[in-house]
N, C-alpha and C positions, 0 to 999 in steps of 0.2 A: 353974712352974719355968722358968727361962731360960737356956741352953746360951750360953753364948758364945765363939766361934772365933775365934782371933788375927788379926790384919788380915795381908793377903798382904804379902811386902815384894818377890818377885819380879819385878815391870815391869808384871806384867798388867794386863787393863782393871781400872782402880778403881771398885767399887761399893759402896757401905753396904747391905748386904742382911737384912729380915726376913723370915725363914719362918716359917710360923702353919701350925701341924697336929698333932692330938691323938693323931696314932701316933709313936711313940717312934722306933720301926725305922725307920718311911721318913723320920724328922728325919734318922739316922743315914746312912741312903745319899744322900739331897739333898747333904748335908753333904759327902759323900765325891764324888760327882758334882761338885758345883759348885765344888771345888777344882781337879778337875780343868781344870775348864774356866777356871780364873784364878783364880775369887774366893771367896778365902777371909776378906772381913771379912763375917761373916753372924754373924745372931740367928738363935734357935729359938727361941720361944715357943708353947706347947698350947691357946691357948684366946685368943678373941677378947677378952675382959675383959683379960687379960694384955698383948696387943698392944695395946690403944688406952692400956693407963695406961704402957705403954713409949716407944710413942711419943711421948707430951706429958709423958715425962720428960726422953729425952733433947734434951741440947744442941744436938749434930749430926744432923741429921735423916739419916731413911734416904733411899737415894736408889733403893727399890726392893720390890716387894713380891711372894711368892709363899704365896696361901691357899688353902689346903682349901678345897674348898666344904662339904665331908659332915664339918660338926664339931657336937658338941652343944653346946645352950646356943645362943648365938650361931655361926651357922655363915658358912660363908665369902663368900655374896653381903650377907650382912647388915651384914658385919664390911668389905668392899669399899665398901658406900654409907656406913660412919659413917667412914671413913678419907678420904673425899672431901672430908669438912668438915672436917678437921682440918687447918689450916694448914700443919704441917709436912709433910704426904704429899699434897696435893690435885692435884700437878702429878705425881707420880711414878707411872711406870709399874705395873701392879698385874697378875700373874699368876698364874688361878687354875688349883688343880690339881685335875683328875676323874677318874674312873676310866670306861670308858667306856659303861657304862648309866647313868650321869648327866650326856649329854652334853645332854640336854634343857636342865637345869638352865645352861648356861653362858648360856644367851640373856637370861635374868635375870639373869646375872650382865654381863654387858656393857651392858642395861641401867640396872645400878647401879653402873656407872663400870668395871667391867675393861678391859685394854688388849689381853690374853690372854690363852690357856690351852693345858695343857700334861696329857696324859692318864697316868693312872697305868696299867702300867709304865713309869718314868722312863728315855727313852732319852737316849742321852750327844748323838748328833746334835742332837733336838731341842731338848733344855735350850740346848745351843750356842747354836742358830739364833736362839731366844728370847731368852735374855741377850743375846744380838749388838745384835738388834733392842732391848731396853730399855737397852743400854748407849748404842747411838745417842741414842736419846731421850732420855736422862739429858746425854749433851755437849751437845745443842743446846740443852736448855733453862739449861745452864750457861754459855753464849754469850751467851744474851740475857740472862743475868741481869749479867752482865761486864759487857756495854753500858749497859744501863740503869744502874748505876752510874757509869760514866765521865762525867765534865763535857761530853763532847761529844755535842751531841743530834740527833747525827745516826739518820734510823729504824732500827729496830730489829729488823724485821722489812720483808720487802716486801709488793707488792700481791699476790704471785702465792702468796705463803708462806698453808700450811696448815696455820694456828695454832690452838692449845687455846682455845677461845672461854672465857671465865667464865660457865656458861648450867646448865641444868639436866641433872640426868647421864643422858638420853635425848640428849644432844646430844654425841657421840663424837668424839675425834680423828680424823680420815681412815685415817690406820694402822688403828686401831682396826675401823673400819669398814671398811675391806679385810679385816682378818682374821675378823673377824665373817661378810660376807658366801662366803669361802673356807671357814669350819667349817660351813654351813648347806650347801656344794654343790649343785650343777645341778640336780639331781633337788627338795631344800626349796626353793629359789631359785624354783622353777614356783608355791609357793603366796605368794608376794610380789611384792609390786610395788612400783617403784621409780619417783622423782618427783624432776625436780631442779630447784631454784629459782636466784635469780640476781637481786643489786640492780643496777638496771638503771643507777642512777647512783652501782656502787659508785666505777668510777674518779673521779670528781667529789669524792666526797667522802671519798677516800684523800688527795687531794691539800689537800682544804681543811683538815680536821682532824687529819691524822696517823697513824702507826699505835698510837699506844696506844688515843685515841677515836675510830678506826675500829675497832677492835678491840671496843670496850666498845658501838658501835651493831651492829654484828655478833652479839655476842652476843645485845641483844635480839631480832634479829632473827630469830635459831635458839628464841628464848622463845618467841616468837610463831607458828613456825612449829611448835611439837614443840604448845604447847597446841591448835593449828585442827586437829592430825590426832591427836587423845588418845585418842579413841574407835578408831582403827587403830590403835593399841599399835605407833606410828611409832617410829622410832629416827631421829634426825636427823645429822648431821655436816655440818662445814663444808670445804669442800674447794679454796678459796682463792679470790682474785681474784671475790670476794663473793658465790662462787656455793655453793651448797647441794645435798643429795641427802640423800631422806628414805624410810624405808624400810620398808613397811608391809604388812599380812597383804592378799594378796589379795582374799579374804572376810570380811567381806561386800562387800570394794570402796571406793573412793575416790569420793563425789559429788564432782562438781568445782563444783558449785555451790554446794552447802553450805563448801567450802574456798574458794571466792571470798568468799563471804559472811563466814567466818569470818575472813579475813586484811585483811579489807578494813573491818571494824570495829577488831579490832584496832592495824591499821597507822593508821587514823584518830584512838586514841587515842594512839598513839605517837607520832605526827605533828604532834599541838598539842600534846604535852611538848616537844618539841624545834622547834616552831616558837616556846613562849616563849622556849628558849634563844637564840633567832636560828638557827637553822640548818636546812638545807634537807632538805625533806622525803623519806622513804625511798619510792621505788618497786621493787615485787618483783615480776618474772617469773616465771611461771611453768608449766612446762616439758609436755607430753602424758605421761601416767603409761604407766612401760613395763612388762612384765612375760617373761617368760624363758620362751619355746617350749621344749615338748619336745624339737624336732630342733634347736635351736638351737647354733650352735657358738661362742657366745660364750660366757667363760668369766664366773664371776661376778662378779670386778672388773671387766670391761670392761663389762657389765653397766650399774655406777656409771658409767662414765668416759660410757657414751651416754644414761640420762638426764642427767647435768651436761648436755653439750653440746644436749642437749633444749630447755633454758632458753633457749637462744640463740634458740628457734622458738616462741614462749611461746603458751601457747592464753589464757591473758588476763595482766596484770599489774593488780594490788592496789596498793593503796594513791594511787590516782585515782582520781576519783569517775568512778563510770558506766565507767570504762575496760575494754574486754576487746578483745585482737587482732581486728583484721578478718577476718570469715571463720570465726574459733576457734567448735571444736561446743560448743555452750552448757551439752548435757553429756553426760559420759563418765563411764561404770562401768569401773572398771580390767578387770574380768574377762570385760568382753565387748567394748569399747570403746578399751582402749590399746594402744599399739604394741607388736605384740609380733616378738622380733627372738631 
């Protein structure tokens, strides 16, 4: 069954919104909530089969998504990863809702492409701060779509901008990855560790190729990185200016030798794909894995922001043969052996 609310004509933020969840009642107070908060063109739909034959009905695409996670049949991280593929919703914000002994569960679900989440009981503050936050997302990626359009090809994005890579859905918007490492707090943040990478010639080759196929070597590049740390059930993100942060269970730990090894074949095949195309080859730095002291007073974004800058001090860089920094310990176990701050 599918509830459809009349579109606001009020001034508010414009949002095309679907909500997906199999209780009736709280269709009925999102509903009533998220008017509040401006937007009233919203769907309701109960059940995951529902929402994906809606979506690749309609014309106009949503420009926004809020799922259950706790639905039967297809439930809401399941229903998150197959809306990823779907052309009309892959770039669109996706928030999922939990109540809060299924906060476990959200880490899968960010995994499988969420952007956020939002605990059930539904407070008016946070739906706010959320929509605020997916509405931003929603104009920026409406900007670029503006430009790329227009006859004038001037870029489209810059060097420093931290763009939705096209990569695999372990590989997160930086948002995303902020909010993700803020739901897990200081206390789970102790059993993870964080790695931040960096092409080392990403400015070279921002300038030679552009930003759409800097963009598109970028994302291989986030490929390659989420598969060398698959076995740490890493979550990657790219965080601008070619640099990366990758975000991994501290146990069993990070060999960094085996992640040399594994980037550095990788990077090898991707390097004579793109050396038949002409073009110059990718090197990746990469950064001493940090992990988050007890006493530490760093909060858990900043966290990310000091491995990124990690990279800058790389304990080897990939993708040259034989190459590892001078000096760099040949190998580090995260959990006894990285920086801990």
């Amino acid at each position: 069954m599918e509830l459809l609310i009349s579109r606001s004509k009020n001034g508010d933020p414009y949002l095309k919104i679907l909500v997906v969840d199999d209780e009736p009642l709280f269709c009925e107070l999102i509903k009533a909530e998220l008017a509040t908060c401006g937007y009233s063109d919203v769907r309701i739909v109960h059940s995951g089969v529902e929402a994906l034959k809606l979506v690749r009905a309609e014309k106009e695409p949503f420009d926004c998504f809020l799922l259950d996670i706790n639905m039967p049949g297809m439930d809401g991280i399941q229903l998150c990863s197959s809306l990823r593929l779907e052309p009309a919703a892959t770039d669109a914000p996706f928030i999922m809702v939990t109540v809060r002994s299924e906060l476990e569960s959200v880490d899968k679900a960010f995994a499988a492409g969420a952007t956020d989440y939002i605990t059930k009981p539904i407070s008016h503050r946070d739906l706010l701060g959320r929509m605020g936050m997916a509405a931003g997302m929603v104009r920026e990626r409406a900007a670029r779509k503006a430009a790329m359009a227009t006859e004038d090809r001037h870029e489209r994005f810059s060097f420093e901008d931290a763009v939705r890579l096209e990569a695999d859905h372990s590989c997160l918007d930086y948002l995303a990855m902020q909010n993700y490492v803020l739901k897990l707090g200081s206390m789970r943040m102790f059993s993870h560790v964080v790695i931040g990478f960096r092409v080392a010639n990403a400015s070279e080759l921002f300038s030679m190729l552009g930003d759409i196929e800097f963009k598109d070597v970028m994302s291989d590049v986030a490929e390659i990185i989420v598969e060398a740390l698959r076995t740490s059930d890493a979550i990657v993100s790219y965080a601008g200016s070619g640099a990366f942060v990758a975000l991994a269970r501290r146990y069993p730990g990070v060999d960094t030798d085996d992640l040399f090894d594994q980037l550095q074949a990788r990077l090898a095949a991707l390097n004579g794909w793109y050396s038949n195309l002409g073009q110059i080859p990718v090197r990746l730095d990469v950064g001493s894995p940090y992990y988050r002291g007890l006493l530490s007073f760093l909060t858990p974004t900043e966290v990310l922001d000091e491995a990124v800058e990690g990279a800058w001090k790389p304990i080897f860089t990939a993708g040259v043969e034989n190459e590892r920094v001078a000096g760099g310990p040949k190998r580090i176990r995260a959990q006894v052996g990285g920086k801990r701050r």
